[in-house]
Structure formats: structure tokens, C-alpha cells
C-alpha positions, 0 to 999 in steps of 0.5 A, a space after each residue: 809391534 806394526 814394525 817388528 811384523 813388518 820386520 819379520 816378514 821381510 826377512 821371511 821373504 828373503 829367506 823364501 828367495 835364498 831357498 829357491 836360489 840354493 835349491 837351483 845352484 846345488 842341482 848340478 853339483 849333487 852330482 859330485 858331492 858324495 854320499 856323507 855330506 848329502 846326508 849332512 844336507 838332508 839333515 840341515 834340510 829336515 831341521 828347517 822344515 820341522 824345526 822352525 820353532 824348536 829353533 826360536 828357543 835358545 836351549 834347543 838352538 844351542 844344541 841344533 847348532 851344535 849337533 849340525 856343527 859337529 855332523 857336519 865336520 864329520 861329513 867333510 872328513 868321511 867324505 875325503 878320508 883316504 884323499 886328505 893329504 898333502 898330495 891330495 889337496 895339491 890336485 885343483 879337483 879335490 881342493 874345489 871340492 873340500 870348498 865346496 863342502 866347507 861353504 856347504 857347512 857354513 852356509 847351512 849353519 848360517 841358514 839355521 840362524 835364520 838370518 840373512 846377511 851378506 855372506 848368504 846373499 853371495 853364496 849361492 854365486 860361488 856354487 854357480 861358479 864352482 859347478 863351472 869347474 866341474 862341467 864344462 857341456 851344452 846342458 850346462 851352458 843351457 842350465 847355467 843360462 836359466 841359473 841366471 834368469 832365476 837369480 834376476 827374477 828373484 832380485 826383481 821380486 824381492 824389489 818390486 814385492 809383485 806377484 810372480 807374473 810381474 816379477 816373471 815379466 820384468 826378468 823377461 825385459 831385461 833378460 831379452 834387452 842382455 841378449 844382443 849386448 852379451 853376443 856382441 861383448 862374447 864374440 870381440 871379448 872371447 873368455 880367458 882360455 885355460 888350455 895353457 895352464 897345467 891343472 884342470 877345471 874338468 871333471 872326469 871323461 869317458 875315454 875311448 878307443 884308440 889305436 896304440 901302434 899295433 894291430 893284433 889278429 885274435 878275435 878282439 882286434 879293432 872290434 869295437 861295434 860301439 856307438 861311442 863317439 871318437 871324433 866329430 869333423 867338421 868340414 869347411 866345404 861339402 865331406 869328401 866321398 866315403 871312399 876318401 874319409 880313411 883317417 890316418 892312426 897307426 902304419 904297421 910294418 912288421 909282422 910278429 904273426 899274431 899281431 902287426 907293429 910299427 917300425 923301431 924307433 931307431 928307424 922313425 927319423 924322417 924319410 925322404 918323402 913327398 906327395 904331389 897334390 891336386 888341392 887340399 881341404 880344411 876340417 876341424 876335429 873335436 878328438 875325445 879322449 882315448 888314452 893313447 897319442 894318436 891324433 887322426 886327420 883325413 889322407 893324406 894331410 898337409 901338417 901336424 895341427 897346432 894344439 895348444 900346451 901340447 907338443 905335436 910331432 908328425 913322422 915320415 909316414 904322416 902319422 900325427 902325435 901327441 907327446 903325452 897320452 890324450 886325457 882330455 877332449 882336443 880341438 884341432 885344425 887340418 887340412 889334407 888332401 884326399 886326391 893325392 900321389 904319395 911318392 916314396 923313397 925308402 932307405 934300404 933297412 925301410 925297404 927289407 921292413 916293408 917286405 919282410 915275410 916268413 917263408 916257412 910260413 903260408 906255404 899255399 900263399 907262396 905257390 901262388 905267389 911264385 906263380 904271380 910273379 913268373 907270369 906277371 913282371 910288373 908290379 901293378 900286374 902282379 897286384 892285379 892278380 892278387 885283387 882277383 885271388 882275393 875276389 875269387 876266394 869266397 871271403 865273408 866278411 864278418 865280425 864274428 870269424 874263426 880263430 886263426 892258426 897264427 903260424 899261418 895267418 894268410 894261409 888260414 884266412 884265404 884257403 880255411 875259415 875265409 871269414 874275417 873283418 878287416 884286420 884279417 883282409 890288410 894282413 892277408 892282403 899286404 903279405 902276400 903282396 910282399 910275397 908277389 915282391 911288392 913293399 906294403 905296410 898296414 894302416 889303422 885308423 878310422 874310416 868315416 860313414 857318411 851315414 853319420 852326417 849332417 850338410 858338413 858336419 861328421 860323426 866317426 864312431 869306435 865302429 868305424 876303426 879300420 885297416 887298409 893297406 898301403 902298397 909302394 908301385 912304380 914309386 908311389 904309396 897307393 892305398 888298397 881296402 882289402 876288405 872291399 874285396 869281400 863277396 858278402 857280408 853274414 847276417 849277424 854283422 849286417 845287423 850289427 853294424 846296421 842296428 840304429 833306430 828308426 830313421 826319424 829318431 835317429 835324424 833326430 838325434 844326427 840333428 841333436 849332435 850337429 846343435 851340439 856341436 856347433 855349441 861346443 866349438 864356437 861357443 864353450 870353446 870359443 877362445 882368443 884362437 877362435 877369434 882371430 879365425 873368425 876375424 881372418 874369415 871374415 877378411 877373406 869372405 865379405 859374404 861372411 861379413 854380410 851374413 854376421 850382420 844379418 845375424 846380429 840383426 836378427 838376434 836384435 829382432 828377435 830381442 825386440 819381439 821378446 821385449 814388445 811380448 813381455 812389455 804388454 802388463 800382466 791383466 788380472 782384471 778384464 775391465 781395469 785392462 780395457 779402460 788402461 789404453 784410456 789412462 795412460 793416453 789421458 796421462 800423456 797429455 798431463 791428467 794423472 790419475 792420483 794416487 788410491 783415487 776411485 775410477 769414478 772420481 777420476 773420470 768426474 775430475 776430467 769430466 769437469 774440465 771438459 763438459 762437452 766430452 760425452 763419450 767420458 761421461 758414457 764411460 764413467 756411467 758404463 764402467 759404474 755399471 759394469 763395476 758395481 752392478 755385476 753386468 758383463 753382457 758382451 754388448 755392454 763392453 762393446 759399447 764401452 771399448 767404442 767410446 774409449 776408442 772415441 775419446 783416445 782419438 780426440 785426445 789424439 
């Protein structure tokens, strides 16, 4: 009878262990699964809370196994209904999911049965590793870490059946000892990249917005005052000033009145254009998914970014795309130049695209450009002048502007609402440019905030979308930002724009994306690319070498405190804690204390083998009193940790 109680309780034990083991892994994954099977996972639950004995009697256990066996095959089935087809399961997200559930079922009903094997002992690392298919962030990586943690102290205390402080203070140990061995074998043996592979192992993402080869003029055209998220750059050296962060998108050639677009297809081959350089800059680009093609890197860049399993094209204007639309968070490098002469050298059907504009159309813009180039033959004057109608017009620049008249979209702008943003400043600005007889052509992109860094770090926002223009004098692409050109800004869009929390939060926050950041890119996305880019930099740059050992060393360090911190046993007794430093120097030099034997008898057996030595005889008696007689004046236990002190330097 001893042996089945005995029995029973450790299976009790391990079963207790298992429920905070699944109870940790499913978190994640709640998050997925769908309604019908949470109610399954409810029901199983409620059975093992009030059904415990109802389940030790075989009628009542062949009918809850059957009733769980039947609710939860009809929870598999409602849960896929519509998907479940040969179509649906040839999608690698759904067929994780169907095994997700199926383990789900089997695994409940198993714990029903209230026994333990070893397909329950191993369950709970495939949900670990099937929420890794699903979420691929810096809260996982960190939740993952503390999954990991929770399954070595539970196999430590199902081993050493110690309290949950020791048990808690071993894991501490040998978690803190993994440390320094997991960064070394992380960093030289990278993780198995998936990015050539056709399925996907993500879950779903938020796109954002992206630049699509147009730019329309009605009152939704690049406004977006959102604070979502498009790109975070990365810069190898100090960001460039805010009048260099313009992020090439889409370059606009013709205008259809109501919105611009880029040239025909027929005529994207490339051109004969070149830029001279006074230096370039490296960055690299986390770009969320917009849906669209466009891949933005800062002016004026050098190449098209290698990406793998994506085929990358970068045309005559220095536009960069992918072939297929951008479902997925991309990595990217660049390197660009922000100090740049962009030479030009068009064939004629460019050229009649780049001056195109209607002349039956904005017939006050045409008075005065025709005055313009009457008074001004050279180019850069004639832009001069266009710079001071522009200055002298009165615009205001606001995200709330009035409607257009389409038909006369410069001349609206410039002489009647004279309230835009800056779709409405390029239009205006490179159609009358091209009236004054200068090409031009309008860009889309971003302009990054400085305001949104940290040290080399930057955020771009849907906010910071823009347009500019690019006008070709003397042989030269030279970029013009109509909207600095504005006299004020209203008060509704400086609000807008400006609305952010208070700068302590919100330098909180700028701290919370630049961890983040660091996190995605060198350790979630840390690959055999990333690798050979550390090896490289540190070929190049000794001081990067110096400063990784100095890493490494401090990583160990800081095992090493960790370590030193939990070693130190867990005291549950004040006394046994003060005489322990005394028994473990005593056993050091050869006298153990025996097994179930009394501290009296201890010290009495060494006391007979050293007579001479009073200060065990004062212990003995002073512990003896403190023990039995319940005294525990501080000036007791003074006495007693000076004579410990004493006899552990003899001893030494």
C-alpha cells in the first residue's frame, strides 16, 4: 500500500508539472486558434477540475472519453470548415494549423486518462515549436527565452523534489552557465534561413502605405498623417542632415490633370544617365509590407539591393523595384549618395514627356511664364523667378486644402485656394517649370524626420510620404521641394502633424523601437548573410574586433555574477545558515556530517577528536541553547558567529 501512495503521488506530480507546462506554451498560440476549439479546450479544462472522480469509474470514464472524443473532432471540422479542401491544405499556415488542433485533441484526451507517457512529455515542445511558425517578434523571442527557463525548472524540480526556491535557484545555475555558450554558438553557427523557400512560416502583417507610380491631386493623395511604421533605417555613420533624407518612390512624368504618372513602358529602358559623386553612405532597411513594388532607398543611390529569393530591377531614373508586390517585412542594404550631380541626357520622346503641358489649360500661369522666359533666357534664372512667384503667392500649406478645379490645377492653386500639401506645391511647381521651357518631373517618396531618431537609428512613418520635383538645368537633374516654399503652415496641420505625447514618453518609446530594432535585425534575422557581414566588418575594422571581445567578456561577467548570485543556498533557517560556512570547512578537511545525524552529535564526535579546541565546545553549547531554549538575543548570536570565525581559521 506504502508503494501504490507512493506511486500515486508521483504520477500527481508529473501531471501537476505538465499542466504548467501547457498552460505556458498555449499562451501564444490562443491567439490563433479559433473559437470552436477554445470551447473544446474549455470543456477538457472543466473536466479536469471537477471531474477527478467521476473519471476513476469506468462508466463515467468511458462516456467522458467519448463525449471529449466526439466534441472535439466536431471542433476541428467547424474550426476549418470552408478552408478544408485540397487547396486549403496545400498552404503550409493552414496545415500547421489542422496540427495544431489534431495534437490539441490528442493530447487532452490523453490527459483525461490521467497518465503520463511519453507522448505527453514531449507535447508541449511541439506547440513551442509550432507558435515559432506563427510569430516571428522581439516579445516572442523574449517570451520563447522564458518558455525555456520554465521547462528546465521543471525538470529540475521534478528531479530533485525540492522546494520551488531551490528548484528555482538551480534553473537560475544552469540557465546563467547556457548564457555565454548560446551567444558564441549563435553568432559562428547562424540559424537555417528560410528566405529562399516558397512557403512561409509567418503569420499575417499589417501592410502599409505605398507609392503605386501615381500621384493624384484630390483630396486623398498621399495623406496619410499616420504614425504607422514603413521603414526603419539604419545608418552606418551619423543620419545625413534633414534636407538629404528624401527617399526615392515612384518619378512622375505626365500629367492627366487629375493625377500624375510615370512614363510608358515602352520607354522605361534604360537611358544614357550618370551621376558624379562627392562620397556615398551605407544604411540598411527594414521595409514593412505595402503591397506594392517599390523599394525606397535614400538619393540618390548607388545600386539596386540584393534581396534574397526576390528579383530586383532598378531603372534609368534610379527607381528601385521588386518584381512581385511586397507581402512581407524586407531586409535590405544601400548605399547612396546624398551629395550628388545627377547628369542627364534624355532621347527626344523623354524630353517632349518631361515638357509636356496643356496650353489651353492655366491660362494665368501661362502669362507669366511667357513673361518669365521674355526677361530671363537661361534656365536657372527663369526657375528663380518661378521660386519667387511661389514665395510671393501666399501659399499655406495645410492638409486640409480645398478642392482643385482639375482643369486648371496650377492656376487654382497658385491664384484661388492657394491652400495645398505637397502634391499640389510639385504639380504646380514643375508645370509651370515646364511652361518657363525647363523639363521636370515629380517624385514620391518619403522624406525622413530627424525627430524620429535615435544616435544612427531612423524611423520613417506613412507621415513622412512626399513629393518634390526634379528639374534638368545646365544637364543636370537638381531636386526642388515646392513645399518649402510655403509662407505658414494653418494650425489645424501643425497640430496634426506635431501631435506626439510628452517628450519623456515619447523618448521612451524612440528607446523602446531602437532595442527593437537592434533585436529584429541581428538577432531574429540574424542568417549566414549577416554572418559573413560581421566577418567582413571585422576584417576591416580591428577596433570591432576589440570591441566584440569586450562584449563576449562582458557577457561572461555577467553569467559569472548570476551564477555567484544563485549559488549562494536558499536559508530557510537563520541558525543552520550561520554554522553552514563551519560544516562545509569542517568537510573539507575530511569530517562529514553523517547522514540524519543531530548537530549535537556532530560537533561532540569532532570535539573528541580535538579536546583542545574550545571555541567547538562554546558552539555546541551556544547553538544547544539557541536551538532548544528558544533564545535568540542578538548578543547570543554574536558570541556564536565569533567563535565559528575562530575555529574556521584554525582550521585554515
Amino acid at each position: 500500500m506504502k508503494s501504490l501512495h507512493t506511486s500515486l503521488n508521483t504520477n500527481d506530480w508529473q501531471l501537476h508539472h505538465l499542466d504548467i507546462a501547457y498552460a505556458v506554451v498555449l499562451i501564444p498560440l490562443l491567439l490563433i486558434i479559433k473559437l470552436p476549439m477554445l470551447i473544446f479546450m474549455l470543456f477538457v479544462l472543466t473536466l479536469l477540475v471537477l471531474k477527478k472522480d467521476k473519471l476513476n469509474s469506468s462508466k463515467s470514464s468511458i462516456f467522458i472519453m467519448l463525449s471529449t472524443t466526439v466534441l472535439g473532432i466536431l471542433a476541428i471540422f467547424i474550426s476549418l470548415y470552408g478552408t478544408f479542401d485540397f487547396a486549403g491544405l496545400s498552404r503550409l499556415k493552414l496545415f500547421l494549423e489542422l496540427l495544431i488542433y489534431m495534437l490539441i485533441f490528442a493530447v487532452s484526451l490523453q490527459r483525461l486518462k490521467r497518465e503520463v507517457n511519453f507522448y505527453l512529455l514531449l507535447s508541449p515542445l511541439f506547440f513551442l515549436a509550432f507558435s515559432l511558425f506563427f510569430f516571428t517578434s522581439v516579445t516572442m523571442l523574449g517570451y520563447v527565452i522564458f518558455e525555456i527557463f520554465i521547462f528546465l525548472w521543471l525538470i529540475l524540480s521534478q528531479v530533485m523534489r525540492s522546494s520551488f526556491k531551490e528548484s528555482l535557484r538551480m534553473a537560475g545555475i544552469m540557465f546563467a552557465f547556457s548564457i555565454p555558450s548560446v551567444v558564441i554558438l549563435f553568432i559562428f553557427f547562424p540559424r537555417i534561413s528560410f528566405d529562399h523557400a516558397t512557403y512561409g512560416f509567418k503569420g499575417d502583417v499589417e501592410h502599409r502605405m505605398g507609392h503605386d507610380g501615381t500621384m493624384f491631386l484630390d483630396n486623398t493623395a498621399l495623406l496619410v498623417p499616420s504614425e504607422k511604421i514603413v521603414m526603419e533605417v539604419s545608418f552606418d555613420k551619423e543620419i545625413p542632415a534633414s534636407d538629404k533624407l528624401y527617399f526615392r518612390g515612384s518619378i512622375l512624368y505626365t500629367d492627366k490633370k487629375d493625377h500624375w504618372e510615370k512614363l510608358p513602358q515602352f520607354l522605361s529602358k534604360p537611358l544614357t544617365i550618370s551621376y558624379n559623386t562627392k562620397g556615398s553612405i551605407h544604411y540598411r532597411v527594414t521595409l514593412y509590407p505595402t503591397n506594392k513594388k517599390w523599394l525606397y532607398q535614400l538619393d540618390m543611390p548607388l545600386s539596386k539591393p540584393q534581396i534574397d529569393n526576390k528579383k530586383v530591377a532598378m531603372s534609368s531614373d534610379f527607381v528601385t523595384t521588386a518584381q512581385e508586390d511586397i507581402k512581407e517585412t524586407l531586409h535590405y542594404e544601400g548605399y547612396s549618395f546624398v551629395n550628388y550631380s545627377l547628369v542627364g541626357e534624355m532621347n527626344n520622346i523623354t524630353q517632349v514627356f518631361a515638357l509636356n503641358v496643356d496650353k489651353n489649360a492655366n491660362l494665368k500661369s501661362w502669362d507669366i511664364a511667357d513673361k518669365i522666359v521674355k526677361d530671363s533666357p537661361l534656365a536657372e534664372d527663369r526657375i528663380k523667378k518661378v521660386i519667387e512667384l511661389f514665395k510671393n503667392s501666399g501659399l499655406t500649406y495645410t492638409l486640409k486644402p480645398k478642392a482643385l478645379d482639375l482643369n486648371n490645377s496650377t492656376d487654382s492653386f497658385l491664384f484661388d485656394t492657394k491652400r495645398g500639401y505637397c502634391v499640389h506645391f510639385a504639380s504646380s511647381f514643375a508645370n509651370l517649370s515646364r511652361m518657363v521651357g525647363v523639363p521636370s518631373r515629380v517624385i514620391t517618396g518619403y522624406r525622413g524626420n530627424r525627430g524620429n531618431s535615435l544616435k544612427n537609428y531612423l524611423i520613417v512613418k506613412e507621415k513622412d510620404a512626399h513629393a518634390w520635383v526634379e528639374l534638368l538645368i545646365k544637364g543636370h537633374w537638381v531636386r526642388y521641394d515646392a513645399t518649402t516654399l510655403a509662407s505658414h503652415m494653418d494650425a489645424d496641420t501643425q497640430s496634426l502633424l506635431n501631435q506626439k505625447n510628452d517628450n519623456k514618453q515619447s523618448a521612451i518609446n524612440m528607446y523602446f523601437m531602437y532595442v527593437k530594432y537592434q533585436i529584429d535585425t541581428w538577432i531574429l534575422n540574424y542568417s549566414y548573410i549577416r554572418q559573413m557581414q560581421l566577418l567582413d566588418k571585422a576584417e576591416k575594422n580591428p577596433w570591432f574586433i576589440a570591441k566584440f571581445i569586450g562584449s563576449i567578456l562582458l557577457i561572461i561577467l555577467f553569467s559569472y555574477i548570476l551564477i555567484a548570485r544563485f549559488r549562494t543556498p536558499l536559508c530557510h533557517d537563520k541558525l543552520i545558515c550561520l554554522i553552514s560556512p563551519l560544516i562545509e570547512k569542517l568537510k573539507d578537511n575530511g569530517f562529514n556530517r553523517k547522514d540524519e545525524e543531530t548537530m549535537h552529535k556532530f560537533l561532540q564526535r569532532y570535539i573528541e577528536l580535538n579536546p583542545e579546541n574550545i571555541e567547538i565546545k562554546n558552539i555546541d553549547i551556544i547553538y544547544e541553547q539557541i536551538r532548544y531554549a528558544d533564545d535568540n538575543s542578538p548578543k547570543l548570536l554574536e558570541e556564536l558567529k565569533k567563535n565559528i570565525d575562530i575555529v574556521i581559521k584554525k582550521i585554515y
